[in-house]
Backbone as JSON Lines, residues from 0, in Angstrom:
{"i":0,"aa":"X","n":[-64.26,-114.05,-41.26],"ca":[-63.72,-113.22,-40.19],"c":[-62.39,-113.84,-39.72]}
{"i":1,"aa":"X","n":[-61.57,-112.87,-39.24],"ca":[-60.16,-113.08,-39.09],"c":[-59.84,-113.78,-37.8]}
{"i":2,"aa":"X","n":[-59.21,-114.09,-36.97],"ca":[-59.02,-114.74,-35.38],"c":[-57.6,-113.69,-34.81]}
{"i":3,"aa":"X","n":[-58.12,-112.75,-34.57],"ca":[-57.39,-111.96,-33.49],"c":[-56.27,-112.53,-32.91]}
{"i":4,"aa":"X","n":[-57.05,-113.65,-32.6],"ca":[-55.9,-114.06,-31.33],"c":[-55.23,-114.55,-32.09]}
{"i":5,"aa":"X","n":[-55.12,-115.47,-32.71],"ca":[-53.61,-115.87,-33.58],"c":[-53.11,-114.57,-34.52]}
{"i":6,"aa":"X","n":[-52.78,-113.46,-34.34],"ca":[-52.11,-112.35,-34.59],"c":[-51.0,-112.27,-33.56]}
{"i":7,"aa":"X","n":[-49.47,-112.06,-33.97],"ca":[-48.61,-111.75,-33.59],"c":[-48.63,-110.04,-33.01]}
{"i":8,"aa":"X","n":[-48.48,-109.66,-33.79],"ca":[-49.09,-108.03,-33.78],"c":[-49.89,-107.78,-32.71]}
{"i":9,"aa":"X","n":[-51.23,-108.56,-32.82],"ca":[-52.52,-108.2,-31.67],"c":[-51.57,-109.05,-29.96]}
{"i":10,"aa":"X","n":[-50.84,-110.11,-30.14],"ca":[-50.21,-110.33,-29.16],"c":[-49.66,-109.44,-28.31]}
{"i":11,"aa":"X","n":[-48.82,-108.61,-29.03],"ca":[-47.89,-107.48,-28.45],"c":[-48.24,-106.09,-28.7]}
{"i":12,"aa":"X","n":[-49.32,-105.81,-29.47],"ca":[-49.93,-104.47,-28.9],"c":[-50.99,-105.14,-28.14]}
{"i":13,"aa":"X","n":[-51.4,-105.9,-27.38],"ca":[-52.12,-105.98,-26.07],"c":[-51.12,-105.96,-24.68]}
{"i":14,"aa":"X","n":[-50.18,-106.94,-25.12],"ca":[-48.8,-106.38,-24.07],"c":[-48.68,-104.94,-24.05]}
{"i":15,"aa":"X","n":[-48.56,-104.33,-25.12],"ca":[-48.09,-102.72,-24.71],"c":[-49.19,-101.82,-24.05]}
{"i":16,"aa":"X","n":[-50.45,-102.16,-24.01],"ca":[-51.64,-101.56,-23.66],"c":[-51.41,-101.74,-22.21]}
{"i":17,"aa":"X","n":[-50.88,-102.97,-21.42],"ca":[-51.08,-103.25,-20.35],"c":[-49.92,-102.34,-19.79]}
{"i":18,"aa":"X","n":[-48.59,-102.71,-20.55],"ca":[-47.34,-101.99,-20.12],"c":[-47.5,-100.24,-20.2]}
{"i":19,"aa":"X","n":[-48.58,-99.6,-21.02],"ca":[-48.58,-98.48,-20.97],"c":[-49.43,-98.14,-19.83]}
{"i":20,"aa":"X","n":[-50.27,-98.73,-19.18],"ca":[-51.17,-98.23,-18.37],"c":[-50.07,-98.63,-16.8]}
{"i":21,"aa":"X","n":[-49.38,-99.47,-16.73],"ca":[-48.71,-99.54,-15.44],"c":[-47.52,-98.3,-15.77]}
{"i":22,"aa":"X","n":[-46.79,-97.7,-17.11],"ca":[-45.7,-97.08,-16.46],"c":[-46.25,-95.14,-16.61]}
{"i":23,"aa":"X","n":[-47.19,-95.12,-17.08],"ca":[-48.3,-94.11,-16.81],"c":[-48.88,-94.22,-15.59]}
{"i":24,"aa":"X","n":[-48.97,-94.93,-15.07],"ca":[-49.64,-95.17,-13.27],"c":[-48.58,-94.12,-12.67]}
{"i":25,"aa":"X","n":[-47.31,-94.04,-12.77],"ca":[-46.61,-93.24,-12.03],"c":[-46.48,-91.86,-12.68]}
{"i":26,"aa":"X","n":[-47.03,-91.6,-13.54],"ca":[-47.05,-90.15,-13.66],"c":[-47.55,-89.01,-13.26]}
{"i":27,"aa":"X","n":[-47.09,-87.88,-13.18],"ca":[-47.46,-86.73,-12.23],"c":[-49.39,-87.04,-12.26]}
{"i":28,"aa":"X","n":[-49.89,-86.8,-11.62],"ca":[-51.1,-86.38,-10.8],"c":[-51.89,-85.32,-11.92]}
{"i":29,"aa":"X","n":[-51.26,-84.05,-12.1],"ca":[-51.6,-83.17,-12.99],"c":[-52.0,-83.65,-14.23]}
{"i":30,"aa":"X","n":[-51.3,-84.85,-14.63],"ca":[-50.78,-85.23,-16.37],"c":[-52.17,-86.24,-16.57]}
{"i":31,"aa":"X","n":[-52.89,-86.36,-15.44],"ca":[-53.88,-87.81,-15.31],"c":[-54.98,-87.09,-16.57]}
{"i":32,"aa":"X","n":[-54.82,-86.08,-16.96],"ca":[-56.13,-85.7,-17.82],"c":[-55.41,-85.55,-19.34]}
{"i":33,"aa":"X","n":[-54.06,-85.31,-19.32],"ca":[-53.16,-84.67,-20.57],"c":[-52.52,-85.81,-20.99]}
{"i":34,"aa":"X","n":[-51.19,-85.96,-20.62],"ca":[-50.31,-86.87,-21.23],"c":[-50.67,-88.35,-20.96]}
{"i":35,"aa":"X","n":[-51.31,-88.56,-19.52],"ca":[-51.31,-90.2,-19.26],"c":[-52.39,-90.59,-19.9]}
{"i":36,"aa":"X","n":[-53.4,-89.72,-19.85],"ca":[-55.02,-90.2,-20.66],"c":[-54.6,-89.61,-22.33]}
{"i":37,"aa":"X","n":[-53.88,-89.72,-22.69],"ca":[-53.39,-89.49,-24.24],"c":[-52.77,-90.76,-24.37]}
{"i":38,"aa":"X","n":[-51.65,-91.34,-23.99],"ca":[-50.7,-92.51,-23.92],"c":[-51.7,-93.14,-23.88]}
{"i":39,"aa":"X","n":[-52.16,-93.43,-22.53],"ca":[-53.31,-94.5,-22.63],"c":[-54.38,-94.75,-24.06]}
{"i":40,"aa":"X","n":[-54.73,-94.1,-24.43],"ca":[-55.81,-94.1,-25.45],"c":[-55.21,-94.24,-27.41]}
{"i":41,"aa":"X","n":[-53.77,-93.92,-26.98],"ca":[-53.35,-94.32,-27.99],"c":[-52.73,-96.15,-28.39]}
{"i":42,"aa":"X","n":[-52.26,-96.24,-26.91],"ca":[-52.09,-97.86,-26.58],"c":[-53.15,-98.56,-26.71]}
{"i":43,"aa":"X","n":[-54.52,-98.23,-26.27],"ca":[-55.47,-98.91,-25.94],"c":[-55.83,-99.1,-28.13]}
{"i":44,"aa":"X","n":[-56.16,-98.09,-28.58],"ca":[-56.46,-97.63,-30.29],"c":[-55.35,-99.15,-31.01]}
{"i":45,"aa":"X","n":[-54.48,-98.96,-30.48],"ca":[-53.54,-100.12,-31.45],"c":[-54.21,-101.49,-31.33]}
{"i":46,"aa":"X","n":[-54.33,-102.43,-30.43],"ca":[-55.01,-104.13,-30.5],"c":[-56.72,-103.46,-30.89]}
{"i":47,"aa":"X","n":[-56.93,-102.38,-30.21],"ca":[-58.61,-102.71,-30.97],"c":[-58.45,-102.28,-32.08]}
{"i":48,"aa":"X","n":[-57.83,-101.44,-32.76],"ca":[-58.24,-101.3,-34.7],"c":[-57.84,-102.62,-35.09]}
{"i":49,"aa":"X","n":[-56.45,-103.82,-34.42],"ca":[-56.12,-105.21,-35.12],"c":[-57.36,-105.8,-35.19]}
{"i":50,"aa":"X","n":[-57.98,-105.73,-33.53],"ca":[-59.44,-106.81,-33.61],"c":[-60.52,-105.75,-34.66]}
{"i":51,"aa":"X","n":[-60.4,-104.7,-34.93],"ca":[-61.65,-104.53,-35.82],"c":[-61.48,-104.4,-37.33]}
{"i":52,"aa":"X","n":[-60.01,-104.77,-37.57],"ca":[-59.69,-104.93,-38.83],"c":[-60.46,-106.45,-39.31]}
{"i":53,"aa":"X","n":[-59.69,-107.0,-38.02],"ca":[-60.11,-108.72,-38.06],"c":[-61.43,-108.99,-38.57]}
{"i":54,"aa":"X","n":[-62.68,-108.32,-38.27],"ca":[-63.88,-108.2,-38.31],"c":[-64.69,-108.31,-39.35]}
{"i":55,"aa":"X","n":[-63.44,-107.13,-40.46],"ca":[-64.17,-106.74,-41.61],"c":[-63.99,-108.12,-42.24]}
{"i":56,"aa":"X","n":[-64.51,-107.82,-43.36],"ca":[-64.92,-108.7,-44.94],"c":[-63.98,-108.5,-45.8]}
{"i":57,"aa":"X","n":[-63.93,-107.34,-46.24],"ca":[-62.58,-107.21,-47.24],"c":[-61.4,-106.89,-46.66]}
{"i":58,"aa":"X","n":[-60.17,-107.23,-47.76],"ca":[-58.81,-107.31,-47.07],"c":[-58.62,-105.29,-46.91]}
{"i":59,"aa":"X","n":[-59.35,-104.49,-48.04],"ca":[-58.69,-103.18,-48.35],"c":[-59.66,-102.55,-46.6]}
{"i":60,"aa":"X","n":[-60.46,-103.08,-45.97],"ca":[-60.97,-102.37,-44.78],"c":[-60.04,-103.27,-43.73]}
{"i":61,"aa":"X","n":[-59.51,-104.48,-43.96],"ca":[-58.94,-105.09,-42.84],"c":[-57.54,-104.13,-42.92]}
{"i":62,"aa":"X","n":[-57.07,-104.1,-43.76],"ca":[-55.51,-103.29,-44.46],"c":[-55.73,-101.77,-43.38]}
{"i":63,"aa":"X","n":[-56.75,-100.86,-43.98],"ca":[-56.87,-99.42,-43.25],"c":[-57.52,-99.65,-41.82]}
{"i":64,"aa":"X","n":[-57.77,-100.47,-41.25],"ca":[-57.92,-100.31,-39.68],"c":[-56.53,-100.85,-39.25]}
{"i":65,"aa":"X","n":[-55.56,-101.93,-39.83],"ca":[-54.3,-102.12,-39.32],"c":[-53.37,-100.62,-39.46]}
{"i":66,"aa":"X","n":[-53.45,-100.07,-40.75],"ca":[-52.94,-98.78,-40.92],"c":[-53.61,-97.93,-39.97]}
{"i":67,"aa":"X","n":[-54.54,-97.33,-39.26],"ca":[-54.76,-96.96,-38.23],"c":[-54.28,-97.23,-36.87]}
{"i":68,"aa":"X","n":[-54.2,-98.51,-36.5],"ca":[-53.09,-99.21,-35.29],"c":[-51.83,-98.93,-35.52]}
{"i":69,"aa":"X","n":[-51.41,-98.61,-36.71],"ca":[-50.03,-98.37,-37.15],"c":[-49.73,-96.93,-36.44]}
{"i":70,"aa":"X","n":[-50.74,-95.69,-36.69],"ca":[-50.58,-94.67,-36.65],"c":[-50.99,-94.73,-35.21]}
{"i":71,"aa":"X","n":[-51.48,-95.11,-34.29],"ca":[-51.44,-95.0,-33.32],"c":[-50.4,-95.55,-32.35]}
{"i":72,"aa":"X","n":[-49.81,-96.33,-33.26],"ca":[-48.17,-96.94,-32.26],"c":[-47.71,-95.75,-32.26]}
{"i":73,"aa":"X","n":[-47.3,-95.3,-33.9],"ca":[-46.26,-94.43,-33.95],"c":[-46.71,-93.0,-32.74]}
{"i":74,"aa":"X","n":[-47.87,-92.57,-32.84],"ca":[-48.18,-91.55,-32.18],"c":[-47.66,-91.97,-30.45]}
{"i":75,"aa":"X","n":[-47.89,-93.21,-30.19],"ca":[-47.37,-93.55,-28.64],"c":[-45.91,-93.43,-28.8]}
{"i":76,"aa":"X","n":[-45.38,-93.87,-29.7],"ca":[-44.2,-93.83,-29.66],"c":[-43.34,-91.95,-29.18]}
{"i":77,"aa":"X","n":[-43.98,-91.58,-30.26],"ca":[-43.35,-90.04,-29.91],"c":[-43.86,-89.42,-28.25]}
{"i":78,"aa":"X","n":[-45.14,-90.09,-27.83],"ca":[-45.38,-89.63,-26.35],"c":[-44.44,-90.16,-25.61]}
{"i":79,"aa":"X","n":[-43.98,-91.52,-25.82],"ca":[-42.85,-92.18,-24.63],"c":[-41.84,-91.06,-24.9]}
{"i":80,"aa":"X","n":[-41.25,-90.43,-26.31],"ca":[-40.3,-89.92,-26.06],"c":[-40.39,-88.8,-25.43]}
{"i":81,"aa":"X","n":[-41.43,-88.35,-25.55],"ca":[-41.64,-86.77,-25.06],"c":[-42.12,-87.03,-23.53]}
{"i":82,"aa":"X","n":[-42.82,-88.07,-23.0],"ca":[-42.83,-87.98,-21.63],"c":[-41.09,-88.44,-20.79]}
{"i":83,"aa":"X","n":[-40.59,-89.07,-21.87],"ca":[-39.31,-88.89,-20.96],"c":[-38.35,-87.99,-20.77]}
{"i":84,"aa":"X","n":[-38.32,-87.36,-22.16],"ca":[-38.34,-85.91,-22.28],"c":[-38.6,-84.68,-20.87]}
{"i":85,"aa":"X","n":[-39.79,-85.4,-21.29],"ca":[-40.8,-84.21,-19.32],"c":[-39.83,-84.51,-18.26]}
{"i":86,"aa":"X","n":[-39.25,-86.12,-18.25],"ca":[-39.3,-86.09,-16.74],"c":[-40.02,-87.21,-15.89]}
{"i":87,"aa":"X","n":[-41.14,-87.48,-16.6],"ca":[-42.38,-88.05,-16.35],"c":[-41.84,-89.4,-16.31]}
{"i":88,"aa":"X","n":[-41.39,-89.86,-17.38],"ca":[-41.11,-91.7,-17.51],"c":[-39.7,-91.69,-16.75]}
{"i":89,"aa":"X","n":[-39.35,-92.51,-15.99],"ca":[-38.26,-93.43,-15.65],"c":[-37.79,-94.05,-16.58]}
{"i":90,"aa":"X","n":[-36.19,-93.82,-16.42],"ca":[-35.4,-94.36,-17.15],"c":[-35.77,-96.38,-17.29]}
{"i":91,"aa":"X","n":[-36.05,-96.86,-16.24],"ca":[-35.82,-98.44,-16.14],"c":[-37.45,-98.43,-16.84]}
{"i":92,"aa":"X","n":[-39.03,-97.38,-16.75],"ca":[-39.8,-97.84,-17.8],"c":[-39.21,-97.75,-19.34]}
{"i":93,"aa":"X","n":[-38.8,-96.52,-19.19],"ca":[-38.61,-96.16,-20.94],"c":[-37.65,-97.63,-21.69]}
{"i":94,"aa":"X","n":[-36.2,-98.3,-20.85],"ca":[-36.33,-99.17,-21.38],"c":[-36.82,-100.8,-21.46]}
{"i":95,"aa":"X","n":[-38.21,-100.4,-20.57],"ca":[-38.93,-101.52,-20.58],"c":[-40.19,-101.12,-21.94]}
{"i":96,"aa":"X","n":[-40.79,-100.03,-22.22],"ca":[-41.77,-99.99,-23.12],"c":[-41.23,-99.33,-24.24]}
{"i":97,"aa":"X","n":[-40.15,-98.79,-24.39],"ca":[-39.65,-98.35,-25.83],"c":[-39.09,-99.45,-27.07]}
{"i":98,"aa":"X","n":[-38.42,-100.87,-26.35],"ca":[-38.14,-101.6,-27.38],"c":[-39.43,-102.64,-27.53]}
{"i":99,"aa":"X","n":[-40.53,-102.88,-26.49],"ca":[-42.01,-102.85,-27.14],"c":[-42.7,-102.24,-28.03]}
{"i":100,"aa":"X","n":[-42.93,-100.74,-27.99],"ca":[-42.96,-100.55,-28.81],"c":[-42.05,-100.48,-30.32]}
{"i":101,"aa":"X","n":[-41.16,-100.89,-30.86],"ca":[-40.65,-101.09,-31.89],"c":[-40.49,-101.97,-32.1]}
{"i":102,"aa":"X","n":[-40.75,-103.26,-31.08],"ca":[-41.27,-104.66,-31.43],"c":[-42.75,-104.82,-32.6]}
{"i":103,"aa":"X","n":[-43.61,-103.72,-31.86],"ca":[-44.73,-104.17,-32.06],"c":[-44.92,-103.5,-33.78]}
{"i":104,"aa":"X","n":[-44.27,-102.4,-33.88],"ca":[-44.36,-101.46,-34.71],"c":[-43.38,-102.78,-36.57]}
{"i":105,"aa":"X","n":[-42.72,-103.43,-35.85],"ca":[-41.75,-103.96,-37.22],"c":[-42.99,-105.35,-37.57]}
{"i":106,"aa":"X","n":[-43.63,-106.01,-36.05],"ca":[-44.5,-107.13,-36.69],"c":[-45.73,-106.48,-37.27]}
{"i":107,"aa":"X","n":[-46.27,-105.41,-36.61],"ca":[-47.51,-104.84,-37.71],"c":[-47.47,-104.64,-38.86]}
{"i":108,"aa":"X","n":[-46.22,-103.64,-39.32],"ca":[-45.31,-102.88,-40.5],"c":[-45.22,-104.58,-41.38]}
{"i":109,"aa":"X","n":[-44.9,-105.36,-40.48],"ca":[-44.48,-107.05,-41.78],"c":[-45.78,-107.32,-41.95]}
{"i":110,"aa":"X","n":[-46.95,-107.21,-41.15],"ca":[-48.4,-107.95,-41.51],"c":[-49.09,-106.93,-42.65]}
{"i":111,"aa":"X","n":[-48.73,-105.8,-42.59],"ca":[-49.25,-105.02,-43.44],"c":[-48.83,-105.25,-45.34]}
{"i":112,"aa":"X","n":[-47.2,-105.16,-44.76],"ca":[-46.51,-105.04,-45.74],"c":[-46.91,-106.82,-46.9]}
{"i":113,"aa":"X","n":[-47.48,-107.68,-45.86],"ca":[-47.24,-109.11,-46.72],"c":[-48.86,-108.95,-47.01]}
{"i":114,"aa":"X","n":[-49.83,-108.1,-46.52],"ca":[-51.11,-108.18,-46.94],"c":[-50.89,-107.2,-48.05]}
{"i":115,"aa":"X","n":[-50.13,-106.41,-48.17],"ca":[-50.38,-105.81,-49.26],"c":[-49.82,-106.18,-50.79]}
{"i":116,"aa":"X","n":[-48.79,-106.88,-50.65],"ca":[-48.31,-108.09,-51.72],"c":[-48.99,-109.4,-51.95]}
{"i":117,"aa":"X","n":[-49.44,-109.68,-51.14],"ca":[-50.57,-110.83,-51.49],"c":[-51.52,-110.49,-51.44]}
């Protein structure tokens, strides 16, 4: 079994989980069932598929739960743009959680990319 915590990746998609739930705290009232409980659940999907990749036994199930965290950055990613889009995000969050997320998105994309060559 793998150790989570020494993951770079699982470092900073747990940062973004936290950072998505504080700059979603300020979003419309209405959005608490739509856009903020979407963001949220896609932030939250990224460090737990790392820790349940970690889990497995083989590298090809550790590989497709990181590729799952993958697809769930990217999917947050297009919500930050589209909630700023709305209106919804502040300019001073968007550039506090947008170059997080593409932090987090290039160290996953390298852990993937070197598990899949070795």
């Amino acid at each position: 079994m793998r150790d989570h915590t020494k993951l770079r990746a699982f470092e900073l998609a747990d940062d973004l989980a936290l950072l998505a739930y504080r700059v979603t705290a300020r979003f419309p009232r209405e959005e608490l069932y739509g856009l903020t409980a979407q963001m949220r659940r896609a932030a939250i999907s990224v460090p737990s598929n790392i820790i349940e990749g970690c889990a497995r036994d083989s590298q090809a199930d550790y590989l497709r739960f990181l590729y799952i965290a993958l697809g769930s950055l990217r999917e947050l990613h297009y919500q930050i743009s589209l909630s700023q889009r709305l209106g919804f995000l502040l300019n001073d969050d968007f550039s506090l959680i947008e170059p997080a997320v593409i932090e987090t998105e290039k160290v996953l994309n390298g852990l993937i990319q070197s598990l899949r060559v070795g």
